[in-house]
C-alpha positions in Angstrom: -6.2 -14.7 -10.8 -5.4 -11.7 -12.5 -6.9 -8.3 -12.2 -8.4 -8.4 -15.7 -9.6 -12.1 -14.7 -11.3 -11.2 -11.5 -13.0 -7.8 -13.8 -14.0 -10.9 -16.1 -15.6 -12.6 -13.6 -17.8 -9.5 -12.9 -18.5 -8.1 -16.1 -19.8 -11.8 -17.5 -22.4 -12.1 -14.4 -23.7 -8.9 -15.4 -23.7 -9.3 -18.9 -21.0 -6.9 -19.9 -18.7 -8.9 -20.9 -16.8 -7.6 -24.3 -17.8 -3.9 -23.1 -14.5 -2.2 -23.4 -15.8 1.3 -22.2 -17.2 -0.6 -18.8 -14.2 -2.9 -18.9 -11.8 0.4 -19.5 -13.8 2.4 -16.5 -13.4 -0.4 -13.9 -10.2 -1.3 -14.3 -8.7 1.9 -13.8 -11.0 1.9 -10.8 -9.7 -0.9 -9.3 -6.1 -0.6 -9.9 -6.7 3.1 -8.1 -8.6 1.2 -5.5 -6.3 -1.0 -5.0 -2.7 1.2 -5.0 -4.6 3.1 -2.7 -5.0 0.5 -0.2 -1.5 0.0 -0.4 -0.6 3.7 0.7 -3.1 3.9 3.5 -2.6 0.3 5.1 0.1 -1.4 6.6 -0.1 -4.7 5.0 1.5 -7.9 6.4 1.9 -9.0 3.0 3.8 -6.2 1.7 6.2 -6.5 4.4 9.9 -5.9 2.9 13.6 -5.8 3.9 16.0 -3.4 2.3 19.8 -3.6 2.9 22.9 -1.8 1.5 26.0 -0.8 2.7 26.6 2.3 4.3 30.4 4.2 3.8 32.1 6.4 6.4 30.4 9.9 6.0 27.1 8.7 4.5 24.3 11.0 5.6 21.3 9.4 3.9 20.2 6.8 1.6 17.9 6.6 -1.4 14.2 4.8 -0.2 13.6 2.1 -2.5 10.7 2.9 -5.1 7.9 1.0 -3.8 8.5 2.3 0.0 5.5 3.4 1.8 6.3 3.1 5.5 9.6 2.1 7.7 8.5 -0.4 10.5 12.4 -0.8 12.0 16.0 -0.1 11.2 19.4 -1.9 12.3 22.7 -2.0 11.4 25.7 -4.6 11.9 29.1 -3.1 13.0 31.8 -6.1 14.3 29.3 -8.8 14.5 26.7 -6.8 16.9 23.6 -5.9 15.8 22.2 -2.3 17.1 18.6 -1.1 16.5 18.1 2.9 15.5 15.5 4.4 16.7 12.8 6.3 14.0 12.6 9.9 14.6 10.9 12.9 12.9 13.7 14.4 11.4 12.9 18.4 12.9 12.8 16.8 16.2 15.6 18.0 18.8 17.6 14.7 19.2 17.8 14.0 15.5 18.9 17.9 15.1 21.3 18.1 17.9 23.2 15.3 16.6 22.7 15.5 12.9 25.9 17.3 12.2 28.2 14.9 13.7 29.8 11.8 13.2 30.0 8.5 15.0 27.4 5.2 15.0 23.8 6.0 14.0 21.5 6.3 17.2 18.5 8.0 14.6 17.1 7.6 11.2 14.7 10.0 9.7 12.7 9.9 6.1 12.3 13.2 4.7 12.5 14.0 0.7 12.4 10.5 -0.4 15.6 9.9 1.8 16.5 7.9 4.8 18.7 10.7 6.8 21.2 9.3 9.5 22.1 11.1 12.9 25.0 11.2 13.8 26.4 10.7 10.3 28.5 7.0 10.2 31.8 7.5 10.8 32.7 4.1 9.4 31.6 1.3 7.4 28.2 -0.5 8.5 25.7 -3.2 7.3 22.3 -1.6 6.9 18.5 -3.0 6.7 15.4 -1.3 7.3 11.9 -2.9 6.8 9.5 -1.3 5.8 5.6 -1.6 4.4 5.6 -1.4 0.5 3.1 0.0 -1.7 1.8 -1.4 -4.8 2.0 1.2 -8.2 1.9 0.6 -11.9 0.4 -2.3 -11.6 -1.4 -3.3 -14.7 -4.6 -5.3 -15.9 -2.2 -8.8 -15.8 -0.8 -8.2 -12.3 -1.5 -10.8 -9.3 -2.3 -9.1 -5.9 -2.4 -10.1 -2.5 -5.8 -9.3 -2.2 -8.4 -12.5 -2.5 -10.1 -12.7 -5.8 -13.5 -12.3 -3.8 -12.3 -8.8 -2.6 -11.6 -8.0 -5.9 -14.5 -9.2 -7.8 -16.6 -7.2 -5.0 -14.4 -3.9 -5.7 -15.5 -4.2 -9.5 -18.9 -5.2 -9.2 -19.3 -1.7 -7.0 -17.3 0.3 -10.2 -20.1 -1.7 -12.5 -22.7 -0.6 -10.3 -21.3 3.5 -10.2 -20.6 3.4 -13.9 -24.5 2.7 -14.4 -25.1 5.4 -12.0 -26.5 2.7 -9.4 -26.4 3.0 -5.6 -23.4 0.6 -4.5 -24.2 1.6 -0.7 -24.7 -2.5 0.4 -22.3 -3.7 -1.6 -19.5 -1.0 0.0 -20.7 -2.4 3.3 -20.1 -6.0 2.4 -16.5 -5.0 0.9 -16.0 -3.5 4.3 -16.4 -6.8 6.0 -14.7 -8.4 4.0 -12.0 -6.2 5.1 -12.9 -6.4 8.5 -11.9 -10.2 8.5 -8.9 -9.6 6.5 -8.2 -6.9 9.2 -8.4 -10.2 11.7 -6.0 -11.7 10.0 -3.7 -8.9 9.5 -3.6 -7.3 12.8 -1.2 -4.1 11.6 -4.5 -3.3 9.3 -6.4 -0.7 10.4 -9.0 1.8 9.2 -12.1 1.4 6.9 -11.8 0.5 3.0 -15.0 1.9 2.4 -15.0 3.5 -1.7 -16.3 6.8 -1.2 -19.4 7.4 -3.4 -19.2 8.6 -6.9 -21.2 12.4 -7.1 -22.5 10.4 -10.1 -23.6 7.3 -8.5 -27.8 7.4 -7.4 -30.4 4.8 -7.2 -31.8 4.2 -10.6 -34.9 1.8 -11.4 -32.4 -0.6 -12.7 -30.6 -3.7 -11.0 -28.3 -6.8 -11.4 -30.1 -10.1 -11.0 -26.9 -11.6 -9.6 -24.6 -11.3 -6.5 -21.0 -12.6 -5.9 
C-alpha cells in the first residue's frame, strides 16, 4: 500500500476521512517521520551498491544522492579484489598519505565526497555500499516499512493534530520497531515520535484501535 492508502486506512476508522486539513497535517508528518528513520537507522532494506570507474589521478568521487552511510569499499585492479579501509578524513594515516599517489589503502566522506588516500595512480574498478536514505518521497510512494507501522505512525499524527495524548500508542510503535529491530539486526535505537508541545490529554477519544 501506498502512503496515502495506509493515511486512508486511519483517517476512515476515525471518521476523517475527506478531511484534507487532517489528511494535509499527517502526511507531511509521516513522510518526515519516515525520511527521518532513514537518516538515523541503518536499514537492511536500504542496503545499496555503487560502482564507477575510477581514472589515474582521481582524488574523490561524487556520493550518490540518496547516500546516508558507507558500510564497505573495494576496488578491482588485475582481477584482485582489495578492500579499503573507512577512515575519518583528519585522521593521521588518511593525511599522511593523501598527497600521494599509488593504490587506495583509505577512503574518507567529507563535503558530499568520497576522498581517496593515496590518490590512484591508475585505472581501478570501484564499489562502495552503503545504507540509503529515503527523500522526496511523496503521498503515492511504497516503503519498506509494513503498512501496520505506518497506519500506527498516522494514527499518532491524528491523535497530536486533535491535541490528544498519543503516549500508548508511541509505545506500541516502539514495539513494533523493536521486532523489526529483530529482524534487522544493524537497527538500533528507539523510533519513539517525540511529543508535540501541542499535544495534551483532552476529554476526547477514538472508539477504535489498529
Amino acid at each position: 500500500m501506498t502512503i496515502k492508502d495506509n493515511i486512508n486506512v486511519v483517517l476512515e476508522k476515525a471518521n476523517a476521512l475527506g478531511n484534507i486539513d487532517i489528511y494535509n497535517n499527517v502526511l507531511k508528518n509521516v513522510i518526515a517521520w519516515i525520511e527521518d528513520q532513514t537518516k538515523i537507522y541503518n536499514w537492511q532494506e536500504l542496503r545499496k551498491s555503487y560502482s564507477t570507474r575510477l581514472i589515474e589521478g582521481q582524488s574523490n568521487i561524487l556520493l550518490p544522492d540518496d547516500y546516508n552511510k558507507i558500510l564497505n569499499a573495494y576496488y578491482v585492479y588485475q582481477n584482485m579484489t582489495y578492500s579499503v579501509e573507512v577512515n575519518n578524513i583528519d585522521d593521521r594515516e588518511f593525511i599522511m598519505l593523501k598527497s600521494q599517489k599509488g593504490l587506495p589503502k583509505y577512503v574518507s566522506v567529507f563535503e558530499n565526497k568520497l576522498h581517496f588516500s593515496p590518490i590512484p595512480d591508475r585505472s581501478l574498478d570501484f564499489t562502495m555500499n552503503y545504507f540509503s536514505k529515503y527523500q522526496n518521497l511523496s503521498e503515492d510512494s511504497n516503503v519498506f516499512f509494513s503498512d501496520k507501522i505506518i497506519q500506527q505512525v498516522a494514527y499518532i499524527y491524528v491523535l497530536q493534530y486533535d491535541r490528544l495524548d498519543s503516549t500508548t500508542e508511541e509505545i506500541k510503535l516502539e514495539k513494533m520497531l523493536a521486532e523489526h529491530k529483530r529482524m534487522t539486526p544493524d537497527l538500533d535505537g528507539s523510533g519513539r515520535i517525540q511529543l508535540s508541545k501541542y499535544a495534551y490529554p483532552r476529554k476526547k477519544y477514538y472508539r477504535f484501535r489498529l
